[in-house]
N, C-alpha and C positions, 0 to 999 in steps of 0.2 A: 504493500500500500504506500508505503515510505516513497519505493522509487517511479509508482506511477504521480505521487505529487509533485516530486522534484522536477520529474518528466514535465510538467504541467508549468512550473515553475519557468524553468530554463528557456521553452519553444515553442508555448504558445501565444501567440501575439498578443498583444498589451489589449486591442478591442477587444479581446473576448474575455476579459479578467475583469472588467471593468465599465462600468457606463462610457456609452460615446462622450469624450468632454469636447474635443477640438474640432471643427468642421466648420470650410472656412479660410480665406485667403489670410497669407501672415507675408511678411514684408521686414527684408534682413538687407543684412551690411556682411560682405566676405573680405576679409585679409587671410594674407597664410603665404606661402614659399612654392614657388615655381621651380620645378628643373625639367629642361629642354631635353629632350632626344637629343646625342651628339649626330645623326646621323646626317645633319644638313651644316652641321659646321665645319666643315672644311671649305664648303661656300667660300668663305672669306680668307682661306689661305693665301693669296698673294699670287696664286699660277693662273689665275684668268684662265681655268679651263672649265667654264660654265658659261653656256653662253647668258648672251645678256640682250636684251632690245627694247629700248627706250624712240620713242616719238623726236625727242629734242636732238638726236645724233651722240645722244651721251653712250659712252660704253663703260666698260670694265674693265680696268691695263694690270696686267702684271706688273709686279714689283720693280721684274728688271728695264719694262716700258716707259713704268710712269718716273722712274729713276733718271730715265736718258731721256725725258721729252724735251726738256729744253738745256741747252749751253750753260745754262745760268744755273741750274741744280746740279747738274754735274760741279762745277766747279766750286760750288757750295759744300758737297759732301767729301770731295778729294782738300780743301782747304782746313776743313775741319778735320778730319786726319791724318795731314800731310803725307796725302798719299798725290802720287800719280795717275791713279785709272783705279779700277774697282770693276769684278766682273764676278757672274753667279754661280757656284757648282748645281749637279744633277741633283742635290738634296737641298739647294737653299728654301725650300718651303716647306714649312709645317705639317704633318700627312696626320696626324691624331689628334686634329683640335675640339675642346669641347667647351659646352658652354656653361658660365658661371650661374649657380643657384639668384634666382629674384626673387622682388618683394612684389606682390601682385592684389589686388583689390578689383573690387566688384560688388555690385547689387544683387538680390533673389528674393525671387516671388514661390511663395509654395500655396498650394489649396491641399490643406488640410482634409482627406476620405473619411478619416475617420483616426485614434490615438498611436496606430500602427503604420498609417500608408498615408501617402501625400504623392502629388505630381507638382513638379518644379522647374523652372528655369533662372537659369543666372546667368550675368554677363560679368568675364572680365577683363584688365585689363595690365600689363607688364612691359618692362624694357627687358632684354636680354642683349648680352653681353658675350664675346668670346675673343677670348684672349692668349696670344701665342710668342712664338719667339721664329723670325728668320735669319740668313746668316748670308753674308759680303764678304767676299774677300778682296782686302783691301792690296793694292799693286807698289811698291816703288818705296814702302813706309820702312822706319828703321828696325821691327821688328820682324823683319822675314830676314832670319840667318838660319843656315845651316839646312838651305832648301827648305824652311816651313812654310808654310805659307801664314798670313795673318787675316786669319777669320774674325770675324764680329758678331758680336749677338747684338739684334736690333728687336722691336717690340710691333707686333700687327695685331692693329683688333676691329671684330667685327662688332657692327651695333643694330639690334632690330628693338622694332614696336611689335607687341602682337594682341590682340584680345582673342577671347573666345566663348563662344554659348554655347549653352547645354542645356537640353530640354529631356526630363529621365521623368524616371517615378523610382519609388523608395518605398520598403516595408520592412517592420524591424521586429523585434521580441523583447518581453518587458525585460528589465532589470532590476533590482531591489533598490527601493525611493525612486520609483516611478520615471525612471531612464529607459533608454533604448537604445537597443542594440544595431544596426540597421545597414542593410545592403542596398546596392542603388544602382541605376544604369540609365544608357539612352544615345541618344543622338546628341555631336558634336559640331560646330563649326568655327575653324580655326582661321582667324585673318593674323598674316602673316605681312610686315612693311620691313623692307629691306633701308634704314634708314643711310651705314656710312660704312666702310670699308678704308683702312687708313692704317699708316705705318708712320713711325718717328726714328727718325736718323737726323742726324748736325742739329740737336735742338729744333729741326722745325716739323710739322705735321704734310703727308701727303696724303691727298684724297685718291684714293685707285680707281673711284666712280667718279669722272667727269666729259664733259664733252670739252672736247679737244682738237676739232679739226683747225683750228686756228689756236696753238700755246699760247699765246699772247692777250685771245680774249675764251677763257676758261668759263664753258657752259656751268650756271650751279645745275644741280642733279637733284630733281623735284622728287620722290617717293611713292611709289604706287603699290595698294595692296592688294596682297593674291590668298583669296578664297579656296578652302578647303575642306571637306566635310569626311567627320567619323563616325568613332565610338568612343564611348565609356565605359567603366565599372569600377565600380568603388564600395567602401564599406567605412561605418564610424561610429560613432555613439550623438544620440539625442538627448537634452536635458533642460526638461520645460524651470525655468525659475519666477513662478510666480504667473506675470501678466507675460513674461519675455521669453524667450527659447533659445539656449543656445546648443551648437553643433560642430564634432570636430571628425573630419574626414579626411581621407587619404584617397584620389581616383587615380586610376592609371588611363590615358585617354589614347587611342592609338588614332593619328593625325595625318590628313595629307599636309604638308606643308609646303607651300609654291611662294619659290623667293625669285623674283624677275617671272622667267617663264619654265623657272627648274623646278622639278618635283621631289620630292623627296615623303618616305613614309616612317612614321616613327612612334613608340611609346613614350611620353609626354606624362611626370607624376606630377600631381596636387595634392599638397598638404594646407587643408582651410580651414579657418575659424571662424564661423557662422554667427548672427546676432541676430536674433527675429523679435517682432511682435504681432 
């Protein structure tokens, strides 16, 4: 009898233990921690081998392109290392970049079924970040003796915008003090904005997205974003406090992610902290 109560206890949903109390839209505030699939971050490695197509004639240059477009940065990065010349080996670019953990925000709407099940949508919103190391070798400088050559570590990093909706449903099983246990799932849409793409060598910044058929007058590179659509699933705990609710969840979203007009596929975790009333 014992373990047909427990049974009872453990996994049967909170509606059936209980009067309906919640039914009914509620209305929350999400923060919480972003990490990106690496699988689109090499994007931004510096070998321009993605293509790219922009309206404005803007493109995407490799490192060693955007390095030699004009006289005038050449002479800028051989001066600040009193080097002579400066050229790239077959490994100057980054081949495992990935992307740094964000902080991420958004709103959600749930309609409350009943004290176990609700359908929901939220929207959010993140910068991400990746960040790497590429390598120069510098020509003519006083430290290549003894036939070494003199490599350099320099710094490239990519920068996106991205939001994303989720529209799921959720049902959970009670917990002891009237908590919930709860699984979740549904349909995602991932917008995906390709904002800069840039390397720092001699103190100064290079932008690798620009339009450039004239060096002299340098297109700025406007931002367009690319539409993608998934899945989710996720599991977490619910905990009504009073008039207010709050909610902490973990989803794993698997994502098309379209940066220009490249595609890439990838699992996408969310860790969030819910605020409803």
């Amino acid at each position: 009898m014992k373990k047909i109560q427990l049974f009872i206890f453990l996994f049967l949903p909170l509606s059936l233990l209980a009067q309906e109390e919640r039914h009914g839209f509620r209305f929350g505030l999400n923060m919480g921690m972003y990490f990106p699939s690496k699988i689109s971050a090499n994007y931004y490695n510096g070998s321009a081998q993605y293509s790219f197509s922009d309206p404005n004639e803007v493109r995407m240059y490799s490192i060693e392109e955007r390095l030699r477009l004009t006289p005038q940065t050449i002479a800028t990065i051989t001066n600040a290392y009193n080097a002579s010349g400066f050229h790239f080996n077959y490994d100057s670019y980054p081949a495992a970049m990935r992307y740094n953990g964000a902080f991420q925000m958004g709103v959600q709407v749930a309609f409350d079924v009943n004290n176990a099940s609700c359908f929901f949508m939220n929207l959010n919103a993140c910068k991400v970040k990746t960040v790497d190391r590429f390598t120069i070798v510098l020509e003519g400088t006083t430290q290549q003796q003894n036939m070494q050559e003199d490599i350099r570590l320099f710094q490239i990093v990519g920068n996106e915008q991205r939001f994303n909706a989720n529209l799921g449903y959720r049902t959970g099983w009670a917990l002891e003090g009237n908590g919930l246990f709860f699984v979740q799932g549904g349909g995602s849409l991932l917008g995906t904005k390709v904002v800069s793409n840039q390397v720092f060598i001699a103190n100064q910044t290079y932008d690798l997205i620009i339009g450039a058929q004239n060096p002299n007058q340098i297109v700025n590179y406007i931002p367009r974003t690319g539409i993608g659509f998934g899945y989710f699933i996720g599991t977490g705990f619910f905990l009504p406090l009073g008039n207010q609710f709050a909610e902490l969840s973990i989803n794993l979203s698997k994502d098309k992610m379209l940066l220009n007009n490249n595609e890439f596929k990838g699992w996408n975790k969310v860790l969030t902290l819910s605020v409803s009333i």
